[in-house]
C-alpha positions in Angstrom: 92.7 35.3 49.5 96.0 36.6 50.2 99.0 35.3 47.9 102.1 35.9 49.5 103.3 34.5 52.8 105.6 35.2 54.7 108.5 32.9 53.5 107.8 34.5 49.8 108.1 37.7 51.8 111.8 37.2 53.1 112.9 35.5 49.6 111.3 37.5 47.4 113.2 38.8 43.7 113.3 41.8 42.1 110.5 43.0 41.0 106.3 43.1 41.9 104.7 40.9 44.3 100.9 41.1 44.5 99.0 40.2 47.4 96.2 41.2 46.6 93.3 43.5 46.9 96.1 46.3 45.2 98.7 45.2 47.4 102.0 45.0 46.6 105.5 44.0 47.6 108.0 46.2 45.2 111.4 44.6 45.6 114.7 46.7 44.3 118.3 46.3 44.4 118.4 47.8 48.2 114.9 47.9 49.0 112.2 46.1 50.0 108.9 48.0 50.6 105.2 47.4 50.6 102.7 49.9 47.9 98.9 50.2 47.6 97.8 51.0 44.4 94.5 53.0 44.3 91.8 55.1 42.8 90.5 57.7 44.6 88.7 61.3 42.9 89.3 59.7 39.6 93.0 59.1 40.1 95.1 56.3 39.7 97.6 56.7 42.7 100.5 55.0 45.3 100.9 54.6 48.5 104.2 53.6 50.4 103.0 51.4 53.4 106.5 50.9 54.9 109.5 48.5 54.5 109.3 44.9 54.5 111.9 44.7 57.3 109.8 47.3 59.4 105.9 46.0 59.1 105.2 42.4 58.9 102.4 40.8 56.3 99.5 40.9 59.1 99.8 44.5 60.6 100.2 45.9 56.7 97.3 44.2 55.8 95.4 46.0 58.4 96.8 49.2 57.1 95.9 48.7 53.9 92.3 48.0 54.7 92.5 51.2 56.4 93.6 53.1 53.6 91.0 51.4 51.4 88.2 52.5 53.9 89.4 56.1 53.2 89.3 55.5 49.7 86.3 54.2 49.5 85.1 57.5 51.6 86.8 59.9 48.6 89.9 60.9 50.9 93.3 60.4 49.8 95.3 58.2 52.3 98.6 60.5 52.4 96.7 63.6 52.6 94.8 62.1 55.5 98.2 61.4 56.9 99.2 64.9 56.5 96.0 66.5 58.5 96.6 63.7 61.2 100.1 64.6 61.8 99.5 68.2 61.2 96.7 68.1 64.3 99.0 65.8 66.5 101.8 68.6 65.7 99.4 71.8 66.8 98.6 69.3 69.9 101.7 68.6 70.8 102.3 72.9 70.5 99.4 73.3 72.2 100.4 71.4 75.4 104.2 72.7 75.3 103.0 76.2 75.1 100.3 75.7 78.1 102.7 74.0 80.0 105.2 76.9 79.8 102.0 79.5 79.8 102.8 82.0 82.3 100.1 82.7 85.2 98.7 86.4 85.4 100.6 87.1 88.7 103.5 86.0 86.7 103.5 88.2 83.8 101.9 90.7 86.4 105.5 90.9 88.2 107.5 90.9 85.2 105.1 94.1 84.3 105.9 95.9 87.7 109.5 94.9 87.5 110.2 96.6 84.1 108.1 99.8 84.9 109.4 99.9 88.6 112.2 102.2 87.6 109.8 104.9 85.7 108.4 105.8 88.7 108.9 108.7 90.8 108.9 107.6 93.9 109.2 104.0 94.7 105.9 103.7 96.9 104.0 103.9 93.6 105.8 101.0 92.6 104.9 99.2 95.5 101.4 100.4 95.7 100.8 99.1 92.3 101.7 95.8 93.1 100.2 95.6 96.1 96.4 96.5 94.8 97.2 93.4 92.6 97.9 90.8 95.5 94.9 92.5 97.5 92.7 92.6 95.0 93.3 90.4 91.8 95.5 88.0 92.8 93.4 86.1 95.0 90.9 85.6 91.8 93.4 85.7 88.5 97.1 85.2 90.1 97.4 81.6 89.3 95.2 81.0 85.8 97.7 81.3 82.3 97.8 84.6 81.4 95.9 83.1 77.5 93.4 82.1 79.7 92.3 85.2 81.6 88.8 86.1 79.8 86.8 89.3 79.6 84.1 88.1 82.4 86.9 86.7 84.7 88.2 90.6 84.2 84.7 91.7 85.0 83.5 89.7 87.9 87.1 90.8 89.6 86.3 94.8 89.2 82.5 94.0 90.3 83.2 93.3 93.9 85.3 96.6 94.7 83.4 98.8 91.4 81.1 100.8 93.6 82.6 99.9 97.0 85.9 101.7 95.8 85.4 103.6 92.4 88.7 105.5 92.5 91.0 102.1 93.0 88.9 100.0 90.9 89.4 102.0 88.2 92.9 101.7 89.0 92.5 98.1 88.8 91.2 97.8 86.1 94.0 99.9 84.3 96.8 97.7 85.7 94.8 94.5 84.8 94.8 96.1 81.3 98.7 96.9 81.5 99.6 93.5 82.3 97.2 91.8 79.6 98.8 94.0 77.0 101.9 93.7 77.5 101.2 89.6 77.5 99.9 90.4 74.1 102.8 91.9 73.0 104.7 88.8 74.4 102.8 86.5 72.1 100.8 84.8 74.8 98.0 86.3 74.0 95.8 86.4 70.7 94.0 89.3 71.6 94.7 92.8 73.8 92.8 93.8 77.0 89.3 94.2 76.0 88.7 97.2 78.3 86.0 99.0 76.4 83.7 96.2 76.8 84.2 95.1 80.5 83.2 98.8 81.4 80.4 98.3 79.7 79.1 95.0 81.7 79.7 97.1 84.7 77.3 99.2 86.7 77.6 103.1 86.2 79.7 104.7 88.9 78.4 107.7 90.4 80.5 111.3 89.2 80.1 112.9 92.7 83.5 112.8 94.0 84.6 112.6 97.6 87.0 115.1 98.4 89.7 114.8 101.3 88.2 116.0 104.6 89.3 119.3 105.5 89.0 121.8 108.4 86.7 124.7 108.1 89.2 127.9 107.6 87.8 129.6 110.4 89.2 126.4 112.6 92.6 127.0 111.9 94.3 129.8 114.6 92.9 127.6 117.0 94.1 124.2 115.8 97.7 125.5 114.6 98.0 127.8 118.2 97.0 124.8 120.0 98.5 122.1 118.0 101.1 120.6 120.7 97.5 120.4 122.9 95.4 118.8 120.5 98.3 116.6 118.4 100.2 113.5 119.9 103.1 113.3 118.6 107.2 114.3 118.2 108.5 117.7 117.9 109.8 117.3 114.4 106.4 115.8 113.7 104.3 118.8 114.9 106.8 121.0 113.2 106.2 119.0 110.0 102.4 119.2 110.4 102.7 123.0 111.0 104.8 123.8 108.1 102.6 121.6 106.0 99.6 124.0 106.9 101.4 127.2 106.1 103.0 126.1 102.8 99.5 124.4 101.6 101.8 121.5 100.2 101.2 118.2 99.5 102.7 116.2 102.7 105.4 113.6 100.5 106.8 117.2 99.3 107.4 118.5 102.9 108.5 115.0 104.0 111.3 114.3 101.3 112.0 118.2 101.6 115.9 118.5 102.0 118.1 121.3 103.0 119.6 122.4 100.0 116.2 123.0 98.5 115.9 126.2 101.3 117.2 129.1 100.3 117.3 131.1 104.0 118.4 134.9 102.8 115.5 134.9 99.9 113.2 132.5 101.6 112.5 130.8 99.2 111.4 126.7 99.0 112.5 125.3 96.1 110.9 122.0 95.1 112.4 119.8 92.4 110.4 118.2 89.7 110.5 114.6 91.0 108.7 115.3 94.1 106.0 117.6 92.2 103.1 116.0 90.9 102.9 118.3 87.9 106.5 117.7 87.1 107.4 121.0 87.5 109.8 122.8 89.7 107.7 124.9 91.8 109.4 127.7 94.4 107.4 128.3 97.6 107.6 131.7 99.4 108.3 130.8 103.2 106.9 133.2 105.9 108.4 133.9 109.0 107.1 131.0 110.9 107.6 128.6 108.2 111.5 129.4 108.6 111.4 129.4 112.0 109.6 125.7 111.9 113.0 124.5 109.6 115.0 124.7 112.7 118.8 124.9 112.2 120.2 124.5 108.9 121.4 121.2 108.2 122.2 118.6 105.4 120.0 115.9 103.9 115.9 115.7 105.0 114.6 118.7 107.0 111.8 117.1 108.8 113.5 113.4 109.0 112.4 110.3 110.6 113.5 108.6 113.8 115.7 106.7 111.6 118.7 108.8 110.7 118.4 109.7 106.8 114.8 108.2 106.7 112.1 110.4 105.7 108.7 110.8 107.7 105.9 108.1 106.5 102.7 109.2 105.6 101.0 107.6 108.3 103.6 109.8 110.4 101.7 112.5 109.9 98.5 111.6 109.3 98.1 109.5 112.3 98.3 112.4 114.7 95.4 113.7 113.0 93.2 110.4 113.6 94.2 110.4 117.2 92.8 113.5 117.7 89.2 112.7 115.9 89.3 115.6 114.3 87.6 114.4 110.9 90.0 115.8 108.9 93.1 114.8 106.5 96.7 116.6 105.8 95.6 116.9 102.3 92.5 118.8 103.4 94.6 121.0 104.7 95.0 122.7 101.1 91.3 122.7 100.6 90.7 124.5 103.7 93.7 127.0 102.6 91.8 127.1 99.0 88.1 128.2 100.4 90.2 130.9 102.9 91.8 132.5 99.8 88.3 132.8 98.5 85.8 133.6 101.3 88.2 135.9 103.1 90.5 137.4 100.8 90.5 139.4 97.2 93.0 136.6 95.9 92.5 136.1 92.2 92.2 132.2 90.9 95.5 132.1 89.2 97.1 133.6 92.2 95.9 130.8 94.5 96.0 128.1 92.4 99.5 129.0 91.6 100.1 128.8 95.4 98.4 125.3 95.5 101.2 124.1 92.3 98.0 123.2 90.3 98.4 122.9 86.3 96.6 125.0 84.5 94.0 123.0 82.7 92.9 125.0 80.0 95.6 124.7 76.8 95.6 127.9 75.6 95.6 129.4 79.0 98.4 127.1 80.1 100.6 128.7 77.0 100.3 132.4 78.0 101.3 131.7 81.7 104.4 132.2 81.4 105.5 133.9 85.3 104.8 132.1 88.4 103.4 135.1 90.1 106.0 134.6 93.3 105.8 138.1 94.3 102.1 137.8 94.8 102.2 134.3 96.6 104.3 135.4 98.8 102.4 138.7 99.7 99.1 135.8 99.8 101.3 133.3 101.9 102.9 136.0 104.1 98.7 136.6 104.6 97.9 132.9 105.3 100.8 132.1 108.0 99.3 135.5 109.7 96.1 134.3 110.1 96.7 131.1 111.0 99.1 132.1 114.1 96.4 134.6 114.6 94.8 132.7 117.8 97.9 132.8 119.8 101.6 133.8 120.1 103.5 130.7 118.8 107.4 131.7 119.0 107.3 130.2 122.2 107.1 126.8 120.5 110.3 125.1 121.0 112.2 124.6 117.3 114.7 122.3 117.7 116.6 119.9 115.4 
């Protein structure tokens, strides 16, 4: 039975006060606190239960039974207290660091809007983002970014895998990107487990599908009857044109400005940023390529309806669709490619030097060391012939 009560509680002396069972009320000048004295693991031990003013005879009673249940089990009381906090702690963590967890489309826009800048032109930037709120966003936009797993990765890139090789693998990357750099934040344990995701995904087949392009032989007639067959502005035609003689990529000839045209060595000179090879390139203008420029002027050459504003791709490329002619603007330098080698002695290096193409092999690469200008523009010169071969076109109207 217990000894104390709770009158000998409030009046008790200095000193001891057992109530049992190891239960003790240690009274000090100060201080009045309840201690269970113990054995457990072979040792003699202590344990402070609280203050006298704090825990009242019944409730410290209870917790003395439960430490003595411990004991009995062969765990010591305060170190049970320390795991118990310790777990409530990592809890506590746990839900404070899920609650300010950011979401995948979150991290994903903080991604984009620290690598925005690095890109060359700023419709990369906005295509990257936008094949995430097409394609991802939908699935993984809204789950924290810790809890994004390798099949929720996987089951994403397994609708579009074989539908759309080329951008999936895209996707992937940019899932990647955005997983790593949540690593590197801390909000994630592990990096994007790429390597394995490919490997749960079906083979893709290595037969690539090259742009559409116009047979070579097709061309007099299409470029001395392109204001017949093409829909669309004067400055667009003209841009089309110009495109075609200068095999170039169309975003070169759309962001081309005047003070890139030198007129008395005509000469095209295209900076690095709008080259995908990063690599000033000079083109050799024919003829009808400088008569396609119109009158010299500042800022774009071929600009948009908007004053300052460049052509958009689908500018030019929509003229083409009109027409059903099966083809694309970027075919165009195919079909420029397969003349130079069914109908002319053009070496490789010559016309892929025309075409701005890197040279892939390294130690090839290092002993190029001349752009071979004279000899493009003896090949282009050639090409702008043929292609106004069909018919006379300096009637064509060039205006500004």
């Amino acid at each position: 039975m217990p000894n104390l009560t709770a009158t000998q509680v409030k009046n008790a002396k200095l000193g001891k006060h057992h109530d049992g069972s190891g239960l003790y009320l240690v009274v000090t000048t100060g201080s009045k606190k309840w201690v269970l004295r113990g054995t457990v693991i072979g040792k003699r031990r202590e344990w402070g239960l609280g203050g006298a003013g704090d825990i009242g005879l019944a409730d410290v009673r209870e917790k003395a039974s439960e430490y003595k249940r411990l004991i009995r089990n062969g765990i010591d009381p305060a170190e049970e207290r320390k795991r118990v906090l310790a777990e409530s702690l990592a809890e506590e963590q746990a839900r404070d660091r899920l609650d300010n967890m950011p979401t995948f489309k979150a991290v994903a826009l903080m991604v984009h809007k620290e690598h925005a800048p690095t890109w060359k032109n700023p419709k990369d930037a906005k295509r990257w983002l936008s094949s995430l709120e097409r394609l991802v966003f939908p699935a993984l936009g809204d789950i924290p970014v810790d809890a994004i797993t390798t099949a929720m990765v996987r089951d994403v890139l397994a609708e579009i895998w074989l539908t759309i090789p080329h951008t999936a693998r895209k996707i992937k990357q940019r899932i990647g990107t955005v997983l790593d750099f949540a690593h590197i934040k801390g909000w994630r344990e592990q990096e994007a487990p790429l390597r394995s995701i490919t490997k749960g995904l079906p083979k893709q087949s290595k037969k690539e599908k090259h742009f559409a392009a116009m047979p070579w032989s097709d061309v007099p007639n299409f470029i001395g009857n392109i204001s017949t067959i093409l829909t669309a502005s004067d400055v667009v035609l003209r841009a089309i044109e110009f495109t075609v003689l200068t095999a170039s990529r169309s975003g070169e000839v759309r962001f081309a400005k005047w003070d890139e045209i030198d007129l008395e060595t005509k000469t095209w000179t295209r900076p690095e940023e709008h080259m995908k090879t990063d690599v000033e390139h000079r083109v050799p203008l024919s003829d009808r390529a400088i008569e396609l420029l119109g009158a010299p002027d500042d800022g774009l050459i071929f600009s948009g309806p908007r004053t300052g504003r460049s052509l958009s791709d689908m500018t030019l490329s929509m003229p083409l669709r009109r027409a059903a002619l099966g083809v694309t603007m970027h075919g165009f330098r195919s079909t420029f490619r397969d003349w130079c080698a069914d109908a002319t002695d053009t070496p490789r290096e010559i016309a892929e030097a025309a075409l701005a193409h890197a040279v892939r092999d390294q130690t090839e690469r290092a002993y190029a060391r001349s752009d071979l200008f004279k000899k493009r523009r003896f090949l282009m010169d050639q090409w702008a012939t043929y292609c106004c071969s069909a018919g006379d076109n300096s009637g064509q109207k060039v205006t500004k």
